[in-house]
Structures are given as structure tokens and as C-alpha cells.
N, C-alpha and C positions, 0 to 999 in steps of 0.2 A: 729560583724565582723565574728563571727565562723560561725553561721546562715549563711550570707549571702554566704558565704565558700560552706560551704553545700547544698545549693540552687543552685549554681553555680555549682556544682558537680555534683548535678543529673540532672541538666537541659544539662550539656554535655553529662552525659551519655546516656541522653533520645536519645539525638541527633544522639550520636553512633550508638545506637542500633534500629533506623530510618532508618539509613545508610546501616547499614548491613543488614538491610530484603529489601535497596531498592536495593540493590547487589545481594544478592543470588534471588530475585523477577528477574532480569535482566536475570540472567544465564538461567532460564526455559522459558522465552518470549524470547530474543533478540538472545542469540547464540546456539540455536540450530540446525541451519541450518549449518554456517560454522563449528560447534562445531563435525558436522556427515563427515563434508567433510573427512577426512583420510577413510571413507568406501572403496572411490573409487576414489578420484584425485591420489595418488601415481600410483595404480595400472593402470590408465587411461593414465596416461602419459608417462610410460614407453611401454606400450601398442600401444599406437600412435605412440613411435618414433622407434617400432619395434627394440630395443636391450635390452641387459641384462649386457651388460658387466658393470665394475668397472667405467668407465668416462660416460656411460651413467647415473648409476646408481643416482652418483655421481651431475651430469649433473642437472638431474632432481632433485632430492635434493634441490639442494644450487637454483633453479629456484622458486620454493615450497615457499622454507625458506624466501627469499627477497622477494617475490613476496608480502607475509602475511607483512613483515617490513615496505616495499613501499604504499601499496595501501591502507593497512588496518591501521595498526597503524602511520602510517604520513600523507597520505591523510584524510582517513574518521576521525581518533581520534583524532588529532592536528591541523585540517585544516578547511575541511567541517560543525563536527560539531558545527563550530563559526559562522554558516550561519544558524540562525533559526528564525521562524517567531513566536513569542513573544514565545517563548520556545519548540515550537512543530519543527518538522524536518521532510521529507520524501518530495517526488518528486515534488508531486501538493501544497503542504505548500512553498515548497521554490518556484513552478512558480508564486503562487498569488503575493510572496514576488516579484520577480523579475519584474511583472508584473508592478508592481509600479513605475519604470524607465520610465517607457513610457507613451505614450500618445494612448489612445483607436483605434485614428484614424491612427498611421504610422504601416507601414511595420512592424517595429522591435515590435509592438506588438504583432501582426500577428503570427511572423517568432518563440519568447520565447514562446507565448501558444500552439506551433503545436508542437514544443518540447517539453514540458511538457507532452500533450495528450501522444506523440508517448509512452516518459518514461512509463506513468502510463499502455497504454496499452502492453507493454513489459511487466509491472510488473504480469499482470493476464498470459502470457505464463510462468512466472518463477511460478506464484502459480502451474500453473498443475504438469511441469515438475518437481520441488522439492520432493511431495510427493511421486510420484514415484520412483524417481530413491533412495530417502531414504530408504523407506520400503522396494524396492525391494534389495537392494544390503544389508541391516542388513540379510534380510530371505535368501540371497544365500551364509550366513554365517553358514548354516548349509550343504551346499555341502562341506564344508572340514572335517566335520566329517565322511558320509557317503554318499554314493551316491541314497541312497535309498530316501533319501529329495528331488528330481530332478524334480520327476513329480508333484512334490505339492507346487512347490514354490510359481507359480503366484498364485494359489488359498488359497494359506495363504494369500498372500501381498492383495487379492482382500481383502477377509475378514478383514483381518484388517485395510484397508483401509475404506472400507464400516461404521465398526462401527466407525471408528474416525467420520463419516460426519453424522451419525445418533446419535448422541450426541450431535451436533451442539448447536439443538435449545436450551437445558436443559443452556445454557451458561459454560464457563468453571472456574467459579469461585472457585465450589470447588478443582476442579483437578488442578487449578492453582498453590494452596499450596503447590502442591506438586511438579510441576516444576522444582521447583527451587534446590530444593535438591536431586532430580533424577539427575540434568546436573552438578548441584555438586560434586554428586558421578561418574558420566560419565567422568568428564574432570579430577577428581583424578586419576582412573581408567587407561584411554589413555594413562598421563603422567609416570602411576607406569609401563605401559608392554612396553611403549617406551624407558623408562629408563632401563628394562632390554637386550632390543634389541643394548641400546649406549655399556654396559659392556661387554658384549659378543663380539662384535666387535666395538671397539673406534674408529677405521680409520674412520669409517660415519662422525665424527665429522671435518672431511676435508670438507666437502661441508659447513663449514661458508665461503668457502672462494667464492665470487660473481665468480673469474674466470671458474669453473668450469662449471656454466651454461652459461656464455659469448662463452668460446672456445666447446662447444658442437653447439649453435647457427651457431657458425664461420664454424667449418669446417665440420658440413652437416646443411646447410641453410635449408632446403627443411624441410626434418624432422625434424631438431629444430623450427623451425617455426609452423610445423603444431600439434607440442610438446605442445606449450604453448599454445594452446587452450583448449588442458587439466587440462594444469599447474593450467590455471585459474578457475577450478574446487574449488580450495581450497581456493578461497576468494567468492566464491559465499556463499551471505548470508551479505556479509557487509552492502548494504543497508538496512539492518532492524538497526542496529546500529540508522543510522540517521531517519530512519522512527518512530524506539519506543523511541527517546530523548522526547519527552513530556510528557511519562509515567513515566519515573525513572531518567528523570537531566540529566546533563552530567557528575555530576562527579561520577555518580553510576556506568555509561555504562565503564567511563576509569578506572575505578576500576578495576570491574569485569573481563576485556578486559588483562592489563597489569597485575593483579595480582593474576592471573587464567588460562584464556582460553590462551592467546597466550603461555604462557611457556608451559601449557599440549599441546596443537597441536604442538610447538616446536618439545617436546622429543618425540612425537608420531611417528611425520613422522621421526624425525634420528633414532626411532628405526627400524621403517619397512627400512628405506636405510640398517641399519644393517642387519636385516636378510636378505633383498637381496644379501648382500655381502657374508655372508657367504652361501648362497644358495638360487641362481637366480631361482630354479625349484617354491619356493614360491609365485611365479609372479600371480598364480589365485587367491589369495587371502593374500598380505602379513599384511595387519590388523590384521587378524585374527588368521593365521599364525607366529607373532611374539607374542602373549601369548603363553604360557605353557600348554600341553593336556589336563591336569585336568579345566583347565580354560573355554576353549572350548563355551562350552554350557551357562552358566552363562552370558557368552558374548556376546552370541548370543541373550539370552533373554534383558539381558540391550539395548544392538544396537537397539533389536527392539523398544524398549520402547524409546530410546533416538532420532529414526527417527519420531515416531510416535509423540513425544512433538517439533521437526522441523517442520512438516507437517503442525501443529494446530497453529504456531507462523506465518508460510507461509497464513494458511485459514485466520486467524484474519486478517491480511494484507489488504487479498482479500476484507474482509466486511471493514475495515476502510475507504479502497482510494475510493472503490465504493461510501461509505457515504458519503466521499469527495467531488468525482465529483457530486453526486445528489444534492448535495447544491452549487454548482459553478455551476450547470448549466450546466455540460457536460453528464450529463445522465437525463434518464427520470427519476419520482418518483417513488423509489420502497421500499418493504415494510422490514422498516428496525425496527427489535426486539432490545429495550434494556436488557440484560440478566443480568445485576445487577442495583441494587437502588445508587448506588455507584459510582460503577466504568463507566464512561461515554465511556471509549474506548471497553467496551464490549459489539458488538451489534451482530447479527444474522440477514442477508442476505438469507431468503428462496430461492431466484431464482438463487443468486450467488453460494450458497454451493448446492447445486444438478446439474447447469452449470461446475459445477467443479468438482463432482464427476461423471459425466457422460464422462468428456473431459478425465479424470485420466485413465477410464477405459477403454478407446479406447485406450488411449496412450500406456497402460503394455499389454491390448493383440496383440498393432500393434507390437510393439519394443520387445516384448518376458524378455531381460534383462537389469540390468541396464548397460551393455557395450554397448551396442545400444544406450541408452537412452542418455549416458553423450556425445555423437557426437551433441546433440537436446540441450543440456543444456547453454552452457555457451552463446550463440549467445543474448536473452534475457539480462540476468547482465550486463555483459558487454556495451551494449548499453545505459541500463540505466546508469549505471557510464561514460559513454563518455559524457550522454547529464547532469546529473549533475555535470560535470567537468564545460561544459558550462556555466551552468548559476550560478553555484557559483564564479564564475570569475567575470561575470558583480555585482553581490551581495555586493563582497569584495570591487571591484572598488570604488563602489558606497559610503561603508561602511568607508571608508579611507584609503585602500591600495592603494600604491604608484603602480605606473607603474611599476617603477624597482625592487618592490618585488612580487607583483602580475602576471608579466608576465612570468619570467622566471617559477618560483613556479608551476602554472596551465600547462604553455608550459610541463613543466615535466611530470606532472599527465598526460596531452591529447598525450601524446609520447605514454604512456603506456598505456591507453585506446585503443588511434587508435593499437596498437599493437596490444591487445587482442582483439579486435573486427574484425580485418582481419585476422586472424589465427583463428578465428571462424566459420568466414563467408565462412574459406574453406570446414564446414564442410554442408553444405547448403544440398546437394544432399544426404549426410548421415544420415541425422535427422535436420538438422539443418533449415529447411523450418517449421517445426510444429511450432516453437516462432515464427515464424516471419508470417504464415499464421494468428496467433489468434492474433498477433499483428495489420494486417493489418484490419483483422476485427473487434477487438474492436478501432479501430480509426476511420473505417467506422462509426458505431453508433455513436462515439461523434462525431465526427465531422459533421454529419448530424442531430444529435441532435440541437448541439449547432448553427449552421448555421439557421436550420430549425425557431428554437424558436426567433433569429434574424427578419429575413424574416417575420414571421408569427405578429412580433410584430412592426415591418414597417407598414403591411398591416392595421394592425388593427390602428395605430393610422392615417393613415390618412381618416377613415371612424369614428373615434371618435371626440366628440366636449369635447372643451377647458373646465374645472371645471369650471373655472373664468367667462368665457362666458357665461356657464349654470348657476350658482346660480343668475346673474346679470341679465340675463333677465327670470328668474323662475319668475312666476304669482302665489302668494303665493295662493291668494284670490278665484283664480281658482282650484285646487288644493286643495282637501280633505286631510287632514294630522291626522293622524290614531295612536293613542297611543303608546309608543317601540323605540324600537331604533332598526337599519336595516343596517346591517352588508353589506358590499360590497365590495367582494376581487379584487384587480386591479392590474395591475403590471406598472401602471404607475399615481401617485396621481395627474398626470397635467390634466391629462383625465378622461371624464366619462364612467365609467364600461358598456360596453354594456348590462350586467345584469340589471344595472339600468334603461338604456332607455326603455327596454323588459316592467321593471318589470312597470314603468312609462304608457309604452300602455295596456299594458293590465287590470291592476287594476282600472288606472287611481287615483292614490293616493298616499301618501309618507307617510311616518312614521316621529312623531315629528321630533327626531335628527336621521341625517342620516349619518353614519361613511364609508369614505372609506380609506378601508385597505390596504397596503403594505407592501409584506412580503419582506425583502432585505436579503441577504446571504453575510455578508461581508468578505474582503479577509485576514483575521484574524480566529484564530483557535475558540476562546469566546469573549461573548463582555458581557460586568457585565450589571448586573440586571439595574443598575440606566443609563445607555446606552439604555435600551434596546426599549422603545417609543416615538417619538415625534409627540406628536398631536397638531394640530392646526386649531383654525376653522376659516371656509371659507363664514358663515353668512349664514341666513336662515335658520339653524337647518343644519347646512353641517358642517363634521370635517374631515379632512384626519388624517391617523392616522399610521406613518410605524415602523413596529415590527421589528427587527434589532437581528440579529443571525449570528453567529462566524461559520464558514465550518465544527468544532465539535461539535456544540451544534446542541442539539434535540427540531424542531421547535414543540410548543406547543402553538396554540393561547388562549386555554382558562385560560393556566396558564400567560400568557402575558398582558388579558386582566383583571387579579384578581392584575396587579401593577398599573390600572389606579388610582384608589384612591389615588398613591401616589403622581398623579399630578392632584389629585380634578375633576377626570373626573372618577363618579360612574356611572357603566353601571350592571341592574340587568338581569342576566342572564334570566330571568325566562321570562323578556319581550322585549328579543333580538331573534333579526332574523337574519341568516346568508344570505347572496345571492350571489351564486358560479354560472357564466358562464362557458357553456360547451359546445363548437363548435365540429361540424363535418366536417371534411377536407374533402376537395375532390379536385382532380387535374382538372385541365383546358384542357375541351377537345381541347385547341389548342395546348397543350402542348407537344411536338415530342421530338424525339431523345432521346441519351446515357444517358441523365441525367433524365430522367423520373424513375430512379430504384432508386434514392433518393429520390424523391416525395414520390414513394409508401413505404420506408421503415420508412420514418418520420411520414407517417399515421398511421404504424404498431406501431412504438415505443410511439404513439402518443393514439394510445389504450390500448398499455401494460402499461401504465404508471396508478399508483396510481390516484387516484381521491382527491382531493384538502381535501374533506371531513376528509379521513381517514391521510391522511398523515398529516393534522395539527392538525390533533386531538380535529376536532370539534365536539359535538355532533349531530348525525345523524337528530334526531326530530328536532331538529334547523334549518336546513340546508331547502332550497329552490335554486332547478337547473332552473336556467333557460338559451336555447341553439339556437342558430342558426348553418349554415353553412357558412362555410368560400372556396372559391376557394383560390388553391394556384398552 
């Protein structure tokens, strides 16, 4: 009994102390974006509603304070992340989820994936704009020392910008380690200079009360309105919450959340309301401004270090959803690095992270500062939390919430959404066109992806013949059949590969057994190893064979085709032939009018895309292209 005592003792503590690396693990991934917000929401908002006095100050405060209670911790932590697609979270995991409700062919299926897309392509405006306006507002934490740092700001924040994205490839496993206890010390840190900003002047702790930001709304509408699209500076960053629940649970993220970061941002921002109160001229900088002189500097270097690990929580993002979409089918193949043996959420996106540090650097020399930048910022999050207000709604519905708790619940959350999203959008002419330009245009590419590979796959199947029909009338006797087995990638196993008919006229021969392949991308994050082929044969030496892979996992046919053995289907590598079809589009010279600039862009994305070879990881010498032309 004592044994077992003790066995049970350290298997709890194992357990503990799991927990607690998968907590301090969260703090350097998940909140270091909102974790940076106090750089620049207080000062943003006060800023926008052009006062200083006591009921502004005030005003804005207690707007801050509920905003972070409402949206973050009772929507995203209590609410949304109850909405996960077999553990994983974030915008395109919950549309395949929602996806599900419907049927391929109605509207409402239609109406949840152009939502999701839009979400996802908001998300790549929030990646550019985050890094930015982080780095830049930690580095103009050094104009309160002296003014002699003025001309060198943007060219530090380049700099250290640049090297964040020239690290990329190396992965960031090892610098990961230390995440966690960098934002550890960051959110202690906030909480110790906020807390001396409450002592100093305790009145700030008047803004618990919601009135204050209700009657500054009430009675200047205009400015209070155009206030809180500042206000909402300081929840930006919540969607990673729900984006990184499949790396660290949920009950790491509400750990971390409740019994860390919201108390440090708490006393953070009542201390800067403090030092406002006691001296409004603070206003260019009161973050920085409510430490102690000797602090100064030390601060400035933390800031930087605690935007720079936001930034990199922001990049990963950018490389996860992209890997997302290119397995759903919303993007083309591109060449995505896994940078640990390990850890499957760490990949590297070559064209995505130089697309992004190209966009970053236009953005800090168009906008000069981060007060420019944060007019640009919030239009992005916001959106995306209005459309996943959406479809967590239909989610819940579906899940067993009742109407009468469902509706009110979500009605709440979409008050406050549509809120923030129109006190955004007044900033459009201000900065606030840049999210919504890259938005427009990564939706152009998916959605002319995703349409295009439609269309393209109409076309082709009505100039292919039925499998069934071919094996059934194949002339075995006619037909030289050649040692090996002869790979043939299809995207549809009821048809035959046009590779194959190519490979049939020209040789005039077949190989003993002939496998054809389907790769499927299901709407599921993993699908386990014993899921992962169903082969069956089709007679004469014919097997179709579809390889079955989760929107996180990394397609690999050679490692897929080393589990056929475990269903008695041995295939020797050494006397196998791959055969990948490779068409060349071209548009129909009847083809007129507005929409001919989709044709040519899906030809373009339809060249930049990966070659089948390398993105499934078949060996090169294996491999045999054989290609026609397609009009489209």
C-alpha cells in the first residue's frame, strides 16, 4: 500500500510539473502579442479621444479594463475555446469543423468557407501589422530618455526586425526555451511598475466601475466611439489563444491567462491611468513613463525583447494557417520546412516569411511610427473575431446549445464585435485600408485557387474514362506487361490518371501491378497511422490506393507506402515507378472580358506552386512526368 502511495505521488507530480512547462511553454508562444499591448493601447486611446482630463482618463481605463474581462476572458477563455476540432483551434480548424453542418452543394456552404477564407486572409494583415507596430513602439521607448535616439529608431526596429526573419529557417526551438521565461519575467515586471503607479495615486482604481467608460461614450458619442477602436488595441492578440490550443490544452492556456497575464495587464494599465492622473504631460509615453528613472533602459531592452518574441508567435501563425490552407486546398503547394523532429507545429514557409518581411518594411517606412500604425491595426482582429463569433455560434448550436442560451450568449459577443469593427473601419482613410488591401488580396489567390482547381477538376473528369470501365474492357493479351509496380497519382480513384493513358500510348505496356494513388487532406487536424490507407483492388493487376492526411500532418508518400505491409500489400521500392501528370494551362482564345485576370492569375499560381514530386516527398529518380495541355 505505501508503494503504491508513492507511485501515485510521483506520477502526480510528474503530472504537475508537465503542466507547469506547459504553462510557462504558453506564456512565450501564445501572449505575447496582447502581453505587448500596454506599449501602445492606453496611450492610443487617449490619443484618439483627444483629452487628458480625469473622466477621460478614467473613461478609457475602465473601457481597457472590461473590454480584456468581456471579450478575452468570457468569450475566447470560457466560451469559444469549447469549439475545437479534435483539440486543435484557430480560424480554418473551426471552418472545416463548421463545414460539416452542411452539404457541399448549398449556399450555406458556400456563404461558412468565404468566411473562413476572408478570417484567414485578415490573419496575414494582422501578421505584418503586429511586428511592427511591436518593435516599433518598444524602440521609441528610448525617445523618453533622450532625444538623441530619434533618428535611429526606424533603423534599429528595421534591424531588428530583419534579424527576427533571418533566423526563421534555423527553426526556433532553441530560442523557444527561453520564451517562456523571458514573458515570464515581462508580465512580472508590468505588474510590479503598474502596481507602483496604483500606490501613488489609488483614485485609478475608480475605473473598476463599467460607468465610466459607458458616460464618456454617452456624452461625446463621436469620440467615444472613435475611442474604442483604440480601446481595442489591447485585446489584439486573443486569437492566438484559440489558434495555439492544440499545442498546450486548454487548461494550460487558462492557467496562464487567469493566473498571470490578465492580473499583470490588470495593474499595468491602472498604473499608467495613474500616472496619468497625477501628470497628463506623460501622455507620449506613459508605459514607460510610470517606471522609476533608474529603470528606464532595462525596460527598454526587455520591451524589445518581449515584442520581438510577439512578432515570432505572430510569424509562426503566418507559416501554420498557410500549411493549413495548402492542405485544404486553399492555396497552391508551397515549400513548407519542418524545423524540429518533434515538434510538428514548427515549420518554415520560405516564400511566406520574406512576403512578410518585405510587406513589414514597407509598412515602418510608409507609417514612419507606431501612432500611425495602430489607426492600421485593429480593422484586421476585429474582423476576424466578428467572423469567429459566427461560426462558433452555428458550432455550439450544433454541439447542444439550446437556442435560449446560445443566442443571447453569441448576440452579446456580435454587439461587441460589430462595435469594434465599426469604430475601426472609421479609421479606413487613416491606415486602416493597408488590412484590408492584403486582405482583399490574399482572398483573391484563394479563392481563385480554390475555384480554379474546381473547374480544372470538372474539366478533366469529363475527358477521363471510368477505372471500372477500363480494367473491364483492358486486353490483358494485347498488352505487354513489364515487371514493377507503377505508381499513379490521381485526384480522383473512379477515373483514369491521364498519366496513365499518355503512359499506355506511348510505351504501349503496363507494369504487373498497377496502383493508383489518392492523396485526400481530411477536415481533421491528424488522422492515426492505422487510418491512414485504404487499398483495394480493381482486377488485372489494378489497385487504387488513398493516402489519408489531417490539415496538420506532413504529406509523406514514401513513409505511407513503408505501412502497406501492414495490410499485406508489399511494394519494393527499388521496383516501383512513380507517374505524376503535369498539364500546361492555357486560356481559351475565346475567352473575353473582366474575368480573364483570374484565368491568368491561376496559371501564375498554377506555376509557382510545388511540383507533386517534392512536396510529397517522393524520390526524384522514381519519378516519370508525363504532361499535356489543358484549355481553361
Amino acid at each position: 500500500m505505501p508503494h503504491a502511495l508513492v507511485q501515485d505521488g510521483m506520477t502526480s507530480l510528474r503530472a504537475t510539473k508537465v503542466s507547469q512547462s506547459l504553462t510557462v511553454a504558453a506564456l512565450g508562444v501564445v501572449f505575447g502579442d496582447i502581453g505587448t499591448s500596454p506599449l501602445y493601447a492606453m496611450r492610443q486611446s487617449l490619443v484618439d479621444f483627444g483629452d487628458v482630463s480625469e473622466h477621460a482618463i478614467l473613461g478609457a481605463l475602465s473601457a481597457i479594463i472590461w473590454t480584456l474581462g468581456l471579450v478575452v476572458t468570457l468569450k475566447y477563455v470560457f466560451v469559444i475555446m469549447r469549439a475545437d476540432n479534435r483539440g486543435e483551434g484557430g480560424l480554418l480548424a473551426l471552418t472545416a469543423l463548421v463545414l460539416r453542418t452542411s452539404n457541399r452543394g448549398q449556399r450555406r456552404y458556400m456563404w461558412i468557407m468565404v468566411a473562413g477564407l476572408i478570417g484567414a486572409a485578415l490573419f496575414y494583415g494582422d501578421g505584418i501589422i503586429t511586428p511592427a507596430i511591436s518593435v516599433l513602439s518598444a524602440v521609441e521607448g528610448l525617445n523618453v530618455a533622450t532625444p538623441f535616439f530619434q533618428p535611429y529608431i526606424i533603423p534599429i526596429a528595421l534591424v531588428l526586425l530583419v534579424g527576427l526573419f533571418l533566423v526563421q529557417s534555423h527553426g526556433t526551438a532553441v530560442v523557444g526555451r527561453l520564451f517562456g521565461p523571458v514573458m515570464c519575467l515581462w508580465f512580472l515586471v508590468i505588474a510590479i511598475v503598474g502596481l507602483r503607479g496604483i500606490i501613488l495615486h489609488p483614485r485609478v482604481l475608480l475605473a473598476l466601475n463599467p460607468f465610466y467608460a459607458i458616460s464618456l461614450v454617452i456624452h461625446v458619442p463621436w469620440r467615444g466611439f472613435l475611442m474604442l477602436g483604440a480601446v481595442f488595441l489591447a485585446v489584439t492578440g486573443a486569437e492566438a489563444f484559440y489558434a495555439d490550443m492544440g499545442h498546450f490544452g486548454r487548461p494550460a492556456l487558462r492557467r496562464a491567462w487567469l493566473g498571470l497575464v490578465f492580473p499583470a495587464l490588470i495593474l499595468n494599465y491602472f498604473g499608467q491611468g495613474g500616472a496619468l492622473l497625477g501628470n497628463p504631460a506623460v501622455l507620449d509615453s506613459p508605459f514607460f513613463r510610470t517606471a522609476p528613472g533608474w529603470a528606464l533602459y532595462p525596460l527598454v531592452g526587455l520591451s524589445a525583447i518581449a515584442t520581438i518574441i510577439a512578432s515570432q508567435a505572430v510569424i509562426s501563425g503566418a507559416y501554420s494557417i498557410t500549411r493549413q490552407a495548402i492542405q485544404l486546398g486553399y492555396l497552391p503547394r508551397l515549400e513548407v520546412r519542418h524545423t524540429s523532429e518533434t515538434e510538428i507545429g514548427q515549420v518554415y514557409v520560405p516564400r511566406v516569411n520574406w512576403g512578410l518581411l518585405l510587406a513589414i518594411i514597407v509598412l515602418i517606412l510608409w507609417f514612419q511610427t507606431s501612432d500611425n500604425l495602430g489607426a492600421a491595426y485593429g480593422i484586421a482582429v476585429s474582423g476576424m473575431m466578428a467572423i469567429t463569433t459566427g461560426l462558433a455560434f452555428i458550432y455550439m448550436r450544433h454541439h447542444g446549445w439550446s437556442l435560449a442560451i446560445a443566442l443571447p450568449v453569441f448576440a452579446g459577443f456580435a454587439v461587441i464585435d460589430a462595435t469594434f469593427l465599426c469604430a475601426n473601419l472609421l479609421k479606413i482613410a487613416e491606415g486602416g485600408w493597408f488590412p484590408v488591401l492584403v486582405a482583399i488580396l490574399i482572398l483573391s489567390v484563394m479563392g481563385t485557387w480554390w475555384r480554379g482547381r474546381r473547374l480544372l477538376a470538372e474539366q478533366r473528369s469529363r475527358d477521363l474514362l471510368s477505372l471500372d470501365d477500363f480494367v473491364t474492357s483492358l486486353n490483358t493479351d494485347r498488352i505487354a506487361r513489364v515487371p514493377g509496380t507503377a505508381i499513379f497519382l490521381s485526384r480522383d480513384l473512379a477515373q483514369v490518371p491521364a498519366a496513365l493513358l499518355h503512359a499506355l500510348k506511348h510505351y504501349k505496356a503496363l507494369h504487373q501491378r498497377v496502383v493508383i494513388m489518392q492523396v485526400d487532406t481530411e477536415d481533421v487536424p491528424h488522422v492515426p497511422d492505422d487510418k491512414r490507407l485504404d487499398i483495394r483492388e480493381a482486377g488485372k493487376g489494378f489497385f487504387t490506393m488513398c493516402v489519408r492526411y489531417g490539415f496538420l500532418d506532413e504529406p509523406n508518400v514514401m513513409r505511407a507506402l513503408a505501412q502497406c505491409r501492414v495490410q499485406h500489400f508489399r511494394i519494393n521500392l527499388m521496383e516501383t515507378s512513380f507517374f505524376i501528370g503535369r498539364e500546361k494551362l492555357r486560356i481559351q482564345t475565346s475567352r473575353r472580358g473582366f474575368l480573364r485576370w483570374r484565368d491568368r492569375l491561376f496559371i501564375l499560381l498554377n506555376k509557382l506552386a510545388l511540383d507533386a514530386t517534392e512536396f510529397f516527398r517522393i524520390p526524384p529518380n522514381r519519378v516519370v512526368e508525363l504532361g499535356g495541355q489543358i484549355e481553361i
